[in-house]
C-alpha positions, 0 to 999 in steps of 0.5 A: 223138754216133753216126754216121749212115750210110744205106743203100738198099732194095737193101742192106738185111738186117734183123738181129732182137735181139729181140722180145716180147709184153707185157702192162703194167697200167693206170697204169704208168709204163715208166721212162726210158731209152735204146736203142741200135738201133730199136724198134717197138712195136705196141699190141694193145689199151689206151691210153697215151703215149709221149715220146720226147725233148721229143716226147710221142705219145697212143697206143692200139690198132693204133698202131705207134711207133718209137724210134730209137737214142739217143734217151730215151723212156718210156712211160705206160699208161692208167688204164682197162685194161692195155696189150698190146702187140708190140715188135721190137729191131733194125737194118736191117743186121747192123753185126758182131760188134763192135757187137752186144749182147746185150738181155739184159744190155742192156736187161732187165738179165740176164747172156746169153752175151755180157753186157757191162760199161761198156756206155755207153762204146761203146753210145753209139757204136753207128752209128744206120743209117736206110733213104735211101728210107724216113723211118718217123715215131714214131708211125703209124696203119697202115690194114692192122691186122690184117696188121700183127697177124699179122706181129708175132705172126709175129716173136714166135713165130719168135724164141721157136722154138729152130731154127737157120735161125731167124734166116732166117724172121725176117729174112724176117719183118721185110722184111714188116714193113718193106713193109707200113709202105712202103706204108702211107707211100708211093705205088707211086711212092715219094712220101710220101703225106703230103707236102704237095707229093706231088701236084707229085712225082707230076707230075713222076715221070710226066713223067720215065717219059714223056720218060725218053730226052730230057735231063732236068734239075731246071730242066727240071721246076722250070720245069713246077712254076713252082718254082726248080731247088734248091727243087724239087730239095729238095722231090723229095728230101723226097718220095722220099728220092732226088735228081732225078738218082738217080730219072732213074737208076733209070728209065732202068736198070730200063728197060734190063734189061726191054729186055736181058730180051727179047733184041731188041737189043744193049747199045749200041742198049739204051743208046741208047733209054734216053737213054744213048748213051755206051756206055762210060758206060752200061755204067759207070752201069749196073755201079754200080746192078746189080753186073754189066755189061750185057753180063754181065746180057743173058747171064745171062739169055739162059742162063735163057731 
């Protein structure tokens, strides 16, 4: 079994293996079969189904499927009309020479540059890496079809161009893509949308930016929502991908840099409005979400004021 590994907006840097348009004729049926790192799949015109595990999805036009790795899928198409449709292979981070392949020999059964031999032995073992914040579902109705149709035939024509900074435009390409699924899923907050208690959530985000400088606990807002603290701290983490504890983080550290930014006061009086008094503390909190210091960020922004 492959090992699941979670990574944060802020680390992420899609890697594109590949990406196609194809046309498949009505009636066919795609063979069973597995893939080893994501695919997206987004249907111009036509109809069909999907099954992905024991899991079986009637799609058609401006629907976007995804597969994770791993897991055995297949594809019917519809008797009426052929179905045209996008598809991108790829991974939210580049996991190194050493676990890439190439889908060539892979997936479509032709020797490329770097063709394998017994690919099942280590493919199988590839890690399957997901986004914490973002649980994007097999199966999507997005609202925005024509901007999802424009950056698919953008992944399309970039992968097709033989330049050397290719690779640039469609990581750049693919972080669009990946945005517009967030907020076709999420709120600006980052609630899941369909969540059935994104309304409590919301709620409880509201208050935290609010009152962000008092203690806040999850027996704080589960007490607000008439909710025991665990179980509202699993329904915050369902909702957001984050824990309470987490979201509180951010809050209080996107505050301090905008209050760093304007230069009015020093660490320890920044530290201090945003509910951390502890200067030491901050400035470690703080170095763990940003990569620097307080003190190193309100300089370096001070220089480019």
């Amino acid at each position: 079994m492959s090992e699941l590994l979670r990574v944060d907006y802020r680390t992420i840097s899609p890697y594109v293996r590949y990406v196609h348009e194809v046309e498949l004729p009505a009636g066919c049926q795609v063979p069973r079969r597995f893939i080893y790192d994501h695919e997206l799949i987004y249907v111009v015109k036509g109809s069909g189904t999907v099954r992905i595990e024991n899991r079986t999805y009637s799609i058609r036009g401006g629907d976007l499927v995804h597969i994770r790795p791993h897991l055995e899928n297949e594809m019917t198409v519809g008797d009426d009309m052929p179905m045209q449709c996008f598809a991108v292979h790829f991974d939210f981070v580049f996991l190194g020479e050493g676990m890439d392949f190439s889908p060539y020999s892979v997936y479509l059964g032709k020797k490329g540059d770097h063709a394998e031999t017994d690919s099942e032995s280590w493919l199988g073992q590839r890690p399957t890496v997901e986004v914490a914040e973002l649980d994007i579902p097999e199966k999507l109705q997005p609202i925005e079809v024509q901007q999802f149709y424009e950056v698919f035939r953008e992944l399309c024509t970039g992968f097709e161009e033989s330049r050397m900074d290719s690779w640039l435009w469609l990581k750049a390409t693919m972080l669009r893509l990946i945005g517009l699924i967030h907020r076709e899923l999420m709120t600006k907050e980052g609630v899941r949308i369909d969540h059935s208690h994104a309304e409590l959530v919301l709620n409880a985000i509201s208050y935290m930016e609010e009152h962000f400088v008092e203690p806040i606990s999850a027996g704080i807002l589960a007490k607000r929502a008439s909710l025991t603290p665990k179980y509202f701290g699993t329904i915050f983490r369902q909702a957001t991908g984050q824990s309470i504890s987490e979201y509180l983080l951010r809050l209080r550290i996107d505050e301090a840099k905008r209050l760093l930014r304007r230069r009015k006061w020093n660490v320890r009086q920044v530290a201090e409005q945003i509910g951390i008094p502890d200067l030491y503390y901050f400035s470690k909190l703080f170095k763990r979400a940003e990569g620097i210091s307080p003190k190193r960020y309100a300089d370096s922004v001070s220089r480019l004021g």
